[in-house]
N, C-alpha and C positions, 0 to 999 in steps of 0.2 A: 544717432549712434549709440547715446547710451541705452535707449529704448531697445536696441536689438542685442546689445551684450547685454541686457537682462533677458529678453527672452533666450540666450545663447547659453546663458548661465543654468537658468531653469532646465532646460532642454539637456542640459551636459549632466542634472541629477537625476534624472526620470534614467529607472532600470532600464536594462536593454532590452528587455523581452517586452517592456512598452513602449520603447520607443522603434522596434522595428516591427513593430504591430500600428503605431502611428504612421508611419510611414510608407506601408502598403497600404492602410485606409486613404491617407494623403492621394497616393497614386492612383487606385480607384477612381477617389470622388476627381482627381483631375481625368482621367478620364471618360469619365461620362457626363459634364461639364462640357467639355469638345465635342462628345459627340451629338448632347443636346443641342449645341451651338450651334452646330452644321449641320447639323439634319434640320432643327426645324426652323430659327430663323435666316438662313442661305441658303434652303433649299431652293427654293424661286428665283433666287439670282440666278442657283449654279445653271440652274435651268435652262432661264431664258440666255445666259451667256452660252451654253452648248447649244440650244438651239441656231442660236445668231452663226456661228462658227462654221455648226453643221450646213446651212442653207448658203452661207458664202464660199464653202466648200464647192459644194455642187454648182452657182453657179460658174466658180473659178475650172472647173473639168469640165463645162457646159461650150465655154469660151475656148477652152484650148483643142475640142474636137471639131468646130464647127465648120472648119476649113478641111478635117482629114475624112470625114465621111458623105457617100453619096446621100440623096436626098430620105430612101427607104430604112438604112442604116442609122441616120440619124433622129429621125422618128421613134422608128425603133431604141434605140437609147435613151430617149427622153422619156418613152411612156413606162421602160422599166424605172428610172429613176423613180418618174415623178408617184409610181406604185411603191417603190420599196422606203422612200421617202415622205411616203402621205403626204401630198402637196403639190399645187396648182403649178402649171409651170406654163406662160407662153414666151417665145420667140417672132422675134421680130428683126427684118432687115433693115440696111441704114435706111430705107424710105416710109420706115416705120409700117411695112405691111406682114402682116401675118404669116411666117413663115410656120410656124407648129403651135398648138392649143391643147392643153394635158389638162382635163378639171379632173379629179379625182375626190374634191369635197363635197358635199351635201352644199353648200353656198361660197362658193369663192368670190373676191372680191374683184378682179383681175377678170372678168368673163362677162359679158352680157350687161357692162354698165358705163353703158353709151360713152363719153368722152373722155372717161376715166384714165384707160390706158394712153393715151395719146397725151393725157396730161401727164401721167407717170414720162413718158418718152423725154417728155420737154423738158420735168424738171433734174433728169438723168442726165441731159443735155446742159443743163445749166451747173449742174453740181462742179463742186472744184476737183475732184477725185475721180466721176464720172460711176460713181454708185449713189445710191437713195438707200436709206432703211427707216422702216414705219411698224408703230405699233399701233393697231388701231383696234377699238372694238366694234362687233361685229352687231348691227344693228339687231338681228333677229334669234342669235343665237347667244350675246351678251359674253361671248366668248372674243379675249384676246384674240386679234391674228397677227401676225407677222408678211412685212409686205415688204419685197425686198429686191431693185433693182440695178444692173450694172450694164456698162459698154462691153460690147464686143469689140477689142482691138483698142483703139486709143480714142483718147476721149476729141481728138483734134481731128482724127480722121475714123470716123466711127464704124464698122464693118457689120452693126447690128446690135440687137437690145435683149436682155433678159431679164422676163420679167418673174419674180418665184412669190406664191404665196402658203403659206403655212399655218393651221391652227397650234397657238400656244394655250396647252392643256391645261385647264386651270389646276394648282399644284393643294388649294386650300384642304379638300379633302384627303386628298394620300398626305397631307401634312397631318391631318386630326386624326387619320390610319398609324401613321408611323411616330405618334406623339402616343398611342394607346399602349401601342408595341414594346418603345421604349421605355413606359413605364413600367408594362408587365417582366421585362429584360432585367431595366433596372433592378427591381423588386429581390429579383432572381438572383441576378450577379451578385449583389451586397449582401446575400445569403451566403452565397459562396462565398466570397471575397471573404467576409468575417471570418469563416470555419476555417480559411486556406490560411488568412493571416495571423491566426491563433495558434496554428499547427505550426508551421513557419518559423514563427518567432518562437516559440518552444524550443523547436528542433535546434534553433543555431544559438539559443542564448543559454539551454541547459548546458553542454559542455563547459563553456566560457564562466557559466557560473561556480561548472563543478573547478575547473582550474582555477578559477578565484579564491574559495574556498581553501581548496590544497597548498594555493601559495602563501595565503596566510600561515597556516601551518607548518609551511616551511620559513617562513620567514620570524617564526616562534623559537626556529631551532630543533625540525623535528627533519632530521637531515634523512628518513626511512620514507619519505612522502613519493610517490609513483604519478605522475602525470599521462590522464589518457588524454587523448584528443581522436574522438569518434566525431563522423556526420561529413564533415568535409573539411578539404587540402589546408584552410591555413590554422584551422585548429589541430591539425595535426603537428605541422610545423611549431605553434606553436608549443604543444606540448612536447616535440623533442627538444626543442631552445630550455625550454625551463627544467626538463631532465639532465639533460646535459650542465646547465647551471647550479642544479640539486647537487650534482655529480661532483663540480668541481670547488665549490661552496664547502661541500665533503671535506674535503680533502683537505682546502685550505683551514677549516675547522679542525682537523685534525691533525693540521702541522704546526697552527697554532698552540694547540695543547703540548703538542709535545715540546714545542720552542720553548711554551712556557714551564715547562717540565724540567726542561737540560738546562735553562738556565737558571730556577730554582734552584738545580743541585749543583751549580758550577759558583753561585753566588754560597750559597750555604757553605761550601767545603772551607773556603779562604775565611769566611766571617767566624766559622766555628774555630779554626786554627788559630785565629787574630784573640778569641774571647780567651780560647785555652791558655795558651802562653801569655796574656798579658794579667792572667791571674796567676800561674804559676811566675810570673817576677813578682807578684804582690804577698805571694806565698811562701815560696818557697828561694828563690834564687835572688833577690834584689838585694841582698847583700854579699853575694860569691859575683864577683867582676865578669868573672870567663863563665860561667854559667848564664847569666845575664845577658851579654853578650850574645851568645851562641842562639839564647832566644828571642833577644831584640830581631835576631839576620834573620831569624823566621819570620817574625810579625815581619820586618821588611819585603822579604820576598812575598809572604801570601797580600799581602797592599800591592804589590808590582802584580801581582795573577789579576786581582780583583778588577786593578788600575785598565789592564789590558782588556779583560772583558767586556767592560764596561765601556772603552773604547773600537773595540772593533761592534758591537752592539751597536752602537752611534753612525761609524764609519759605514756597518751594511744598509743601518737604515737612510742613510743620505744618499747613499748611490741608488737602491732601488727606489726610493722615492724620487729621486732624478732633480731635486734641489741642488745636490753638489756638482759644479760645473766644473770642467777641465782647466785647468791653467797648463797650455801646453807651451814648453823650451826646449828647443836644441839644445843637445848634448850628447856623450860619448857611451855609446852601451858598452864599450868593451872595460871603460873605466869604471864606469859605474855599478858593474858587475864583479872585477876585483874588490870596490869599495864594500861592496855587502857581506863577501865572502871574508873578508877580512872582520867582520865583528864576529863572523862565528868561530874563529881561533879561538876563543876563551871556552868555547863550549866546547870545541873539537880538543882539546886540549889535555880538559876537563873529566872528559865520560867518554876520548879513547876513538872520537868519529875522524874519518878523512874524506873531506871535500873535495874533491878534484876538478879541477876548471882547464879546461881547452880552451883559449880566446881564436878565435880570429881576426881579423885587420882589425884597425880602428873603423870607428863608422858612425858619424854623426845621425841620430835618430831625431825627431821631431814629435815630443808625447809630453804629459803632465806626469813629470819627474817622482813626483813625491807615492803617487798611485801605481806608477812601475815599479819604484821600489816597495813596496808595499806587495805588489803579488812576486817577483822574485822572493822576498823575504818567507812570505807563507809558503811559497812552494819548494823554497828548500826545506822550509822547517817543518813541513809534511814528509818529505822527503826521510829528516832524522827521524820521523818519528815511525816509521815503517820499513826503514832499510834492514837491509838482514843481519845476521850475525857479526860480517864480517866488517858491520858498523861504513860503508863506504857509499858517497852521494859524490853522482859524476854531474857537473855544470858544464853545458858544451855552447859556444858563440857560433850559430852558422849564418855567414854571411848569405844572401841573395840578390836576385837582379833586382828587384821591386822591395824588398825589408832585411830584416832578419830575423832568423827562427834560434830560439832561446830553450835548451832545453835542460830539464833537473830529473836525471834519472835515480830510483834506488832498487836495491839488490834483493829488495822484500818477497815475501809470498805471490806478491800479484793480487791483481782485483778480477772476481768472474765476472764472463762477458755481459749479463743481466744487472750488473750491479755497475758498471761503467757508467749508465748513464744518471744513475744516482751519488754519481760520488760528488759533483759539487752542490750539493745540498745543503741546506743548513743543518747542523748535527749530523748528518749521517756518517757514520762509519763504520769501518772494513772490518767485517768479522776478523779478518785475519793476523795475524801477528803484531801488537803494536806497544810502545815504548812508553813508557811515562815520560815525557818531554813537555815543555810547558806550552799550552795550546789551548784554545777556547771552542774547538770544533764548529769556527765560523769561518776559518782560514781560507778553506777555497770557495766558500761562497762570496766574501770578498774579493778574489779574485776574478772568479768569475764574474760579480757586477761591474768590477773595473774595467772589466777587456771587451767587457759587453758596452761599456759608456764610450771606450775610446773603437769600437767595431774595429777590433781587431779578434782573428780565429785563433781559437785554441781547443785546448783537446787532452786525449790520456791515450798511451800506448800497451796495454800490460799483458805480460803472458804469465800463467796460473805457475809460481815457484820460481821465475827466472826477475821478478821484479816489474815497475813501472816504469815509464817516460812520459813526465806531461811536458807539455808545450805549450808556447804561443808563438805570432807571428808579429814583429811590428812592421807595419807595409809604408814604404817609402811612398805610394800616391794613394793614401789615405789617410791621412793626417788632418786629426779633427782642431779647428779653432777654437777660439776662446769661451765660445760659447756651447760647446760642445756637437758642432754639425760639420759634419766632412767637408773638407774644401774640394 
């Protein structure tokens, strides 16, 4: 075993273009190996096995006509045989008298050799099967024959004999004819064969190579690299798969930069505030009380921005990395949606916003509490952060037969319809109208990984100047366990 995973090893380093050049040489020499094989040492069996076949053939059509033709007719049938067959034939009745005689050889052995035939009869007679077969050589001619005798009818009640004889041509010469042949063939082929299997492996290892080469390059970070795939179907394949991958490699390379871009300036903004004012109390204010004060609440609030960033940072990357698992409870959405809406009274209070909540029944739901409040939370606070003038986000409870649908509308500009399908993106946002509200523009990408962990649908309603409505649905028979797989 380990002898063949070294060769297996060896073999898995040899380029492609020699090893499918090995491989049609391989094929080759296997065959003409077989054909050497059989052609010249089993030619002579094949032979004399067709011959043996061919003459029990005939006498088995010999036996089965011997009762349906008259005496003229069956004559007649023997002597074309024993013509188209090159070979002795006589017949004999069960009283072992000479019913037809066909020589059509130069010396048969079966003719003219006094008690011969009558001893063929006898021991036809004695056989267990009620045939004889002989290979004999031929005193004068030193030539093989074939001597080969059966009953007519059954061997217990015998209806007559057949006797057949045949020369078996000797094969040694057309063996050293066809031994010349096949070397001048050989010779021939392996000329070819070389040229074909050179061309060959060129043709189908050049592309492969050239997309080797290319994927290196992309895999260097040169995201501009084109994949052809000429010659044939799965190199082609192939190079749409790695196009497609260039493609989308793309993209994630460039949302990377910009993730790390937005959150470069979302981390800098709070750390420069935090640096400013805590030199300005070293400066200027650390000893005015209410000065001090007023800029201690800032460093506190930009530590609460930074604290939150840094946290939904965390919180996206556990969900989409699929590490954080559901911890699903019953419990009451209708209450649990008063209870949110009640922390944003400080802020609605504050800066003048009104939250409007429509409940419906109570309604026991079955989710991981802490993740539902989490995309409620972002989706209002999306909501303040793009509603319109008149500062108003409408929260509506609609009950269903199967969940209930949840929904946080605002009064804002609206989102165009090419840009819907971008909105829960990470960073991206709405050209259009929006508020300084405190937010880390990962909000509904949280949400989205959340609703995407627990498979439940959701979505965005908007028309250009009348506002939004996002949604989700939590569906009463799809309720995921603990381990986060639908029951």
């Amino acid at each position: 075993m380990k002898l063949f995973k070294k060769i297996g090893n060896k073999i898995s380093n040899i380029p492609l273009r020699l090893k499918i050049w090995l491989y049609f040489v391989l094929f080759i020499a296997i065959v003409f190996i077989l054909l050497w094989f059989f052609q010249i040492f089993f030619l002579e069996h094949f032979y004399e096995k067709m011959k043996t076949n061919e003459v029990n053939k005939t006498a088995e059509t010999i036996a089965e006509i011997y009762d349906e033709c008259d005496t003229a007719e069956f004559s007649e049938f023997l002597e074309e045989v024993a013509v188209d067959n090159d070979m002795c034939i006589e017949v004999f009745d069960k009283y072992g008298r000479s019913i037809y005689s066909c020589e059509v050889l130069g010396d048969c052995l079966i003719h003219g050799r006094g008690n011969s035939t009558f001893e063929f009869i006898q021991r036809i007679s004695e056989s267990s099967d009620g045939e004889i077969y002989y290979k004999i050589k031929n005193p004068r001619t030193n030539y093989d024959m074939l001597l080969y005798g059966s009953v007519m009818g059954s061997s217990d009640n015998p209806e007559g004999y057949v006797l057949l004889n045949s020369t078996l041509v000797p094969v040694g010469s057309t063996v050293k004819i066809i031994k010349k042949q096949l070397m001048m063939i050989t010779f021939i082929l392996i000329l070819i064969a070389f040229v074909i299997s050179i061309y060959i492996s060129n043709r189908i290892a050049k592309p492969i190579t050239k997309i080797t080469k290319d994927a290196k390059n992309l895999a260097k970070g040169d995201f501009n690299t084109k994949f052809e795939g000429k010659g044939y179907m799965e190199v082609k394949q192939l190079a749409d798969t790695l196009n497609y991958a260039e493609t989308e490699l793309s993209k994630v390379d460039t949302m990377q930069r910009d993730l790390i871009a937005n959150i470069s300036h979302d981390l800098r903004t709070p750390l420069t505030m935090l640096k400013a004012y805590a030199e300005m109390i070293r400066d200027l204010s650390g000893d005015n009380p209410k000065k001090r004060a007023e800029h201690l609440e800032i460093i506190i609030n930009e530590t609460d921005r930074l604290a939150l960033l840094v946290n939904d940072i965390l919180d996206l990357s556990k969900l989409e990395s699929g590490k954080q698992k559901l911890s699903c409870t019953e419990f009451d959405i209708r209450d649990k949606l008063e209870e949110i809406i009640d922390r944003f009274k400080g802020i609605s209070e504050k800066m003048g916003y009104h939250i409007h909540f429509t409940p419906d029944a109570n309604r026991i739901v079955c989710c991981d509490v802490v993740k539902i409040e989490q995309v409620i939370y972002n989706l209002i606070n999306n909501a303040i952060n793009y509603t319109g003038a008149d500062k108003q986000v409408y929260v509506r409870q609609i009950n269903k037969e199967n969940g209930v649908l949840i929904e946080i509308e605002d009064t804002g500009d609206g989102i165009e319809a090419d840009k819907i399908k971008l909105i829960f993106d990470k960073y991206y946002r709405s050209e259009n109208h929006k508020r300084e509200v405190v937010g880390t523009g990962l909000g509904l990408s949280i949400v989205k990984a959340a609703l995407k962990l627990h498979n439940f649908d959701y979505g965005v309603r908007s028309v250009l100047g009348k506002g939004s409505v996002f949604w989700f649905k939590i569906n009463d028979n799809n309720f995921p366990d603990a381990t986060g797989q639908n029951k």
